[in-house]
C-alpha positions in Angstrom: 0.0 0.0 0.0 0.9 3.3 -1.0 1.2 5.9 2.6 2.5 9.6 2.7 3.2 12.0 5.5 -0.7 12.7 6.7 0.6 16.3 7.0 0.5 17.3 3.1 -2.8 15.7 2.5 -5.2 17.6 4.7 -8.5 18.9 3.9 -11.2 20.7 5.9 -13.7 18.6 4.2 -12.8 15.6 5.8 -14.1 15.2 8.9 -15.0 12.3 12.0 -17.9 10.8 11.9 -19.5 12.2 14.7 -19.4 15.8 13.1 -20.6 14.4 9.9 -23.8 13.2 11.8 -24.4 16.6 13.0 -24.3 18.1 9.8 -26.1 16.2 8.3 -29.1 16.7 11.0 -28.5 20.4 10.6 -28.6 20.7 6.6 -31.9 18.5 6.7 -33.0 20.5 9.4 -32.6 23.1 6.8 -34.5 21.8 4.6 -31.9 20.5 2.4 -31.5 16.8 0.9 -28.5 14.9 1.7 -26.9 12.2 -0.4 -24.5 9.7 0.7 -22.0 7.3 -1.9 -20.0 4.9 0.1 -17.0 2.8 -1.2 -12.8 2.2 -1.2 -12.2 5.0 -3.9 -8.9 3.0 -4.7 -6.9 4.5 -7.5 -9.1 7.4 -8.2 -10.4 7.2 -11.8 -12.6 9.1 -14.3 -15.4 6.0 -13.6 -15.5 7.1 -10.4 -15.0 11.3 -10.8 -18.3 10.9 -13.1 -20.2 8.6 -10.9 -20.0 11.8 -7.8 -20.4 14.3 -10.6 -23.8 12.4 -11.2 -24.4 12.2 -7.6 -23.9 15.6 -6.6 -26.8 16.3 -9.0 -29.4 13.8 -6.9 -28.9 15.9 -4.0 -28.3 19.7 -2.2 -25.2 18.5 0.0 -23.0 15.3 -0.8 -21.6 13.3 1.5 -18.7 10.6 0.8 -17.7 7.6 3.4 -14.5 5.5 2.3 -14.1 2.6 3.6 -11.4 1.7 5.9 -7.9 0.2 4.8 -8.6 -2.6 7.1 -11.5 -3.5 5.3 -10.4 -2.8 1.9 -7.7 -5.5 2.6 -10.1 -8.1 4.3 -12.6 -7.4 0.6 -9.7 -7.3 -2.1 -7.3 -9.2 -1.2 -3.4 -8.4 0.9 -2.3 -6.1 -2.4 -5.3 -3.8 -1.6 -5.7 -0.7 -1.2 -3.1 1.0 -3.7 -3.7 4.2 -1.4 -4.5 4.6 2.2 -7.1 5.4 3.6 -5.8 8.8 3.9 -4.9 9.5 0.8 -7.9 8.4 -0.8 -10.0 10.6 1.4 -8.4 13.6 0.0 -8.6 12.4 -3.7 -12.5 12.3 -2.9 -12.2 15.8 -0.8 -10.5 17.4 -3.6 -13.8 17.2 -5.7 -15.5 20.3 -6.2 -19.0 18.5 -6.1 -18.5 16.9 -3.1 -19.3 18.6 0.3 -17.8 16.7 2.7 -15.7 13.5 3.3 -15.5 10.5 6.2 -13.4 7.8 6.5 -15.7 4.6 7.6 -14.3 1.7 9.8 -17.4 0.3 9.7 -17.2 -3.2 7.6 -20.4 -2.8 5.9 -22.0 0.3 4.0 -25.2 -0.3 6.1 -23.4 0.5 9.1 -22.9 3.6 7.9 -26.2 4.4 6.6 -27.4 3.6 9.8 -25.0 6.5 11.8 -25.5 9.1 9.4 -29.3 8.8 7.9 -29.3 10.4 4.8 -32.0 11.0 2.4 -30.8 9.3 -0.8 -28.3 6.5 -0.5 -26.7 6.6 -3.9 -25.0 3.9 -6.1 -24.2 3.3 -9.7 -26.0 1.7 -12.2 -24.5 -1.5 -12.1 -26.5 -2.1 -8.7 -29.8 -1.0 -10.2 -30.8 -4.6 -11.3 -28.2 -6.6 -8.6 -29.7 -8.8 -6.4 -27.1 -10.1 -3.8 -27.4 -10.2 -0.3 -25.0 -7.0 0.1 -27.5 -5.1 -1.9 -30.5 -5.8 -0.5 -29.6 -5.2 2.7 -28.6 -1.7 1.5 -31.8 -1.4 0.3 -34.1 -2.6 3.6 -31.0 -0.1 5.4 -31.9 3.3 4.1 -35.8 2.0 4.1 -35.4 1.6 7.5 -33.8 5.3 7.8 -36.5 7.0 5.8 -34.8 7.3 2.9 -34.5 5.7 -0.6 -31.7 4.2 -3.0 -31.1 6.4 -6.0 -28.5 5.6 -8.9 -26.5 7.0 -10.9 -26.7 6.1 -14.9 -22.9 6.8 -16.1 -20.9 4.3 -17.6 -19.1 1.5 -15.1 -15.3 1.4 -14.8 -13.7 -0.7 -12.5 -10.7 -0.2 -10.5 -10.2 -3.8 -10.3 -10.2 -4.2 -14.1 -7.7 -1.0 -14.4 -5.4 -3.2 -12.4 -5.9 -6.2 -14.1 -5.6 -4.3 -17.5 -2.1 -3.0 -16.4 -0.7 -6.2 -15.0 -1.7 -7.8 -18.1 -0.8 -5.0 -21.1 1.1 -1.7 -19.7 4.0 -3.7 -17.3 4.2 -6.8 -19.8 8.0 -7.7 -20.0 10.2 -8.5 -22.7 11.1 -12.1 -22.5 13.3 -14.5 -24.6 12.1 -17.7 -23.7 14.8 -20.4 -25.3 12.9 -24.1 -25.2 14.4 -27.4 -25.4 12.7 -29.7 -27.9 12.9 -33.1 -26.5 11.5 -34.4 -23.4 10.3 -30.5 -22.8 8.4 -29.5 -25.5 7.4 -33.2 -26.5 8.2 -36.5 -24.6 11.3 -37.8 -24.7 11.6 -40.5 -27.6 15.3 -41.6 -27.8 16.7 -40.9 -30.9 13.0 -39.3 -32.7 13.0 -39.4 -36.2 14.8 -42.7 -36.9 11.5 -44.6 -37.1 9.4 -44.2 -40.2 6.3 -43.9 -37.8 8.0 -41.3 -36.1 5.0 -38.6 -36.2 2.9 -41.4 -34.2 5.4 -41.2 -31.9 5.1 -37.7 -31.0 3.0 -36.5 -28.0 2.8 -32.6 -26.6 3.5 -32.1 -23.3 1.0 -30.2 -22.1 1.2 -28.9 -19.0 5.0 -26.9 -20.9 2.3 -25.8 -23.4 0.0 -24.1 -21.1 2.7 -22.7 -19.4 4.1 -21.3 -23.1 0.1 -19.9 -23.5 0.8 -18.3 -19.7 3.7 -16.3 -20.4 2.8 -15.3 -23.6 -0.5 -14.0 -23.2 0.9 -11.7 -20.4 4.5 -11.0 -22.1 6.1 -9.7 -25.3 7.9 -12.9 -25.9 10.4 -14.4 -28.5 10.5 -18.3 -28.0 13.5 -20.5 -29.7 13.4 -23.9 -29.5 17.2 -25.6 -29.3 17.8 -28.9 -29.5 20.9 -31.6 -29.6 20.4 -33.8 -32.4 23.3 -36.1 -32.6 21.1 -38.7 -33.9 22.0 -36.7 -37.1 26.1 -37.8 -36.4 25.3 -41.2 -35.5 23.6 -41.7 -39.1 20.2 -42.5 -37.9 18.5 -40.1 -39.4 19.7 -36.9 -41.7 19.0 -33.2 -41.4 16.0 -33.5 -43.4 14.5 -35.7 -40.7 15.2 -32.9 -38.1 13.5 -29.4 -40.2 10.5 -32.1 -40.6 10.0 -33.0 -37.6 10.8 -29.3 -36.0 7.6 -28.1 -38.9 6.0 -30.8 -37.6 6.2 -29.8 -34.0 5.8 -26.9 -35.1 2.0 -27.4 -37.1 0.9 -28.8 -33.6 2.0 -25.9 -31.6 0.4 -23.3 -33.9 -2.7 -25.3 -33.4 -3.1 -24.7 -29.9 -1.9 -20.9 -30.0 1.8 -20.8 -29.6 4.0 -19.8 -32.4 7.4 -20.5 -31.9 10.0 -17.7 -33.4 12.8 -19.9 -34.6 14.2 -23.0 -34.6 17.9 -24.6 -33.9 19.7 -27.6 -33.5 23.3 -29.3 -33.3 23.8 -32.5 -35.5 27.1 -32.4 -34.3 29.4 -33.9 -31.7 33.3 -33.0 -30.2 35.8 -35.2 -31.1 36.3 -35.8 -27.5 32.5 -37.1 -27.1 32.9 -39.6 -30.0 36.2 -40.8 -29.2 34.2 -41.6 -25.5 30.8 -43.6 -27.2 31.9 -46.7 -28.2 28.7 -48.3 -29.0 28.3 -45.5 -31.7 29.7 -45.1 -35.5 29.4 -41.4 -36.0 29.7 -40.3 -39.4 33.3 -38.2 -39.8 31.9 -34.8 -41.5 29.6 -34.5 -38.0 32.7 -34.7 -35.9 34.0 -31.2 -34.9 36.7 -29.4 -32.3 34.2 -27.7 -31.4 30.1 -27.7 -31.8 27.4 -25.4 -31.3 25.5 -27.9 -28.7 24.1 -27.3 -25.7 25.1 -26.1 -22.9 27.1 -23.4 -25.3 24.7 -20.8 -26.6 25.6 -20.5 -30.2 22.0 -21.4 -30.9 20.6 -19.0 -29.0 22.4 -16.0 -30.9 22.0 -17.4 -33.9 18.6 -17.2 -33.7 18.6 -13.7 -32.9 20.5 -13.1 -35.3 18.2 -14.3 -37.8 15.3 -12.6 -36.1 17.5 -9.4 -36.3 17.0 -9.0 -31.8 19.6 -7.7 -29.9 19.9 -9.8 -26.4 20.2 -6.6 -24.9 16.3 -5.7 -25.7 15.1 -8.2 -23.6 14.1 -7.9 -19.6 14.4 -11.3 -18.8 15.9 -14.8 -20.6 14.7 -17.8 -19.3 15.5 -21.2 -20.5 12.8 -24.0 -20.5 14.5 -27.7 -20.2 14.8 -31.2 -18.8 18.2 -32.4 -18.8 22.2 -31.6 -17.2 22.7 -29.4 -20.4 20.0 -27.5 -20.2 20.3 -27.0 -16.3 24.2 -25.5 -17.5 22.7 -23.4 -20.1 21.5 -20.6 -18.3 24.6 -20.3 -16.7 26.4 -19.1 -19.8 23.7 -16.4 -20.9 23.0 -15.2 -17.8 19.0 -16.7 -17.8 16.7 -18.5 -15.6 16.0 -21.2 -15.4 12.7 -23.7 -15.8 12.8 -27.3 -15.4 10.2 -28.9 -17.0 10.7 -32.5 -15.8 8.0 -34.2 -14.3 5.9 -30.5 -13.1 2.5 -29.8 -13.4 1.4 -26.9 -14.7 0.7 -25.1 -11.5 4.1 -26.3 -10.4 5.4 -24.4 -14.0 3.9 -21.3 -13.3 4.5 -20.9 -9.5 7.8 -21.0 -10.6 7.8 -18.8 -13.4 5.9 -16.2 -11.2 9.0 -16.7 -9.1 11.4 -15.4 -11.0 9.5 -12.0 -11.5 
């Protein structure tokens, strides 16, 4: 919650609610009507500036009660209120329209009603047709008083969905997401592709998937997918088995919403690596000083080159796997680090949220 020294947010409309009992006796003494709107006011917005505009015009004086932070908090949830109590009063107090200003630690509106009587208890439109408990109590409340429920008829903006529209779209991050194929993406199927039923073989994981839908749909994200292939070196399958599997993969992917920015993988292997199999005949041209597999990150920047990115563009890297290499991965580019093996989906994203 968002506090501030008291001292620089005062107002002579805001007052106890003792005092704003007796004024309002003395103005319908008077032979004035007094209106009353009661809420949290969180993160003052034009939804709300219009709705005691509107009010102001149902009534000679108008009276504002904002509810405690305490019981903001116990409605909303631990995140709420953005402002204090405090602070929120003198948004509300700051109104031209709007006489005068009390802050409620009552838990219910009816509570309220109750101490101060007015002659119009006023709410939007969006209550006009509700029938909830809440409501209707309201309703039987300022009966009971002698006075009746009026509403207002301006259009309804929530501060709830202001905050959810800003979590979602305004703060997004910039995230390269680099995704191992194998085992992550799909499960494991030693040596994929050296089978002519090899498409049969292929099965989404999908709790990784929903997790890819996740970050996605509340991030600007650029996904890679790398992947060892030595199977390639080992002369099971060629290249060409690779790219069609990888469309492949990729066709299924599109299907249920994620599109995947590039693809990469090693067919080769180190010298040292294929002097150590011995159970293997890997083909000569595949055997190199030096490769581009996993855990190095030559795939990753060649895929940005390709997609013309700059690393540096990106908030946050995180790298998706299953296995030792991709565990080392991160290490090199400075990422996170997800793994994938064996998690649910609400295990995924508990600890992607994590990393924020």
């Amino acid at each position: 919650m968002i506090k501030a020294d008291a001292s620089q947010y005062k107002s002579e409309k805001i007052i106890d609610l003792d005092t704003v009992a007796r004024k309002i006796l003395e103005f319908k003494k008077a032979g004035k009507t007094v209106g009353l709107c009661h809420g949290g006011f969180d993160l003052m917005h034009p939804g709300h500036i219009k709705h005691l505009e509107s009010a102001a015009k149902l009534c000679d004086c108008l009276f504002v009660s904002i509810t405690s932070d305490r019981f903001v908090a116990a409605r909303k949830g631990p995140s709420r209120p953005i402002f204090s109590e405090k602070l929120r009063a003198y948004s509300v107090a700051s109104l031209s329209y709007v006489d005068y200003v009390v802050i409620s630690d009552f838990e219910c509106a009816t509570d309220v009603v109750e101490k101060l009587r007015p002659d119009y208890y006023i709410k939007g439109p969006d209550f006009v047709n509700k029938t909830t408990p809440g409501i209707e109590t309201e309703r039987a409340k300022i009966k009971e008083v002698g006075g009746e429920i009026k509403y207002t008829n301006d259009e309804k903006l929530s501060t709830t969905d202001i905050i959810k529209h800003t979590q979602e779209n305004v703060n997004n991050q910039k995230i390269l997401l680099g995704i191992d194929r194998d085992g992550t993406l799909i499960e494991d199927v030693k040596f994929l592709g050296k089978e002519k039923n090899w498409k049969d073989q292929i099965k989404l994981k999908e709790d990784v998937i929903n997790l890819l839908i996740y970050i996605q749909t509340k991030n600007d994200t650029v996904k890679v997918v790398i992947s060892n292939q030595q199977g390639v070196a080992r002369n099971l399958f060629n290249k060409k088995r690779v790219e069609e599997i990888n469309r492949y993969i990729d066709g299924l992917l599109r299907n249920k919403g994620v599109i995947i920015d590039n693809w990469q993988y090693c067919a080769e292997v180190d010298k040292n690596y294929a002097a150590s199999v011995k159970d293997a005949k890997f083909k000569q041209e595949f055997i190199k000083d030096k490769t581009k597999r996993k855990p190095n990150t030559d795939m990753i920047f060649d895929a940005l080159i390709q997609l013309n990115k700059d690393i540096k563009s990106f908030d946050k890297i995180v790298i998706i796997g299953n296995s030792e290499d991709d565990a080392k991965f991160p290490e090199k580019c400075h990422a996170a680090y997800i793994d994938a093996a064996n998690k649910s989906y609400d295990g995924l994203k508990k600890e992607f949220d994590m990393l924020h």
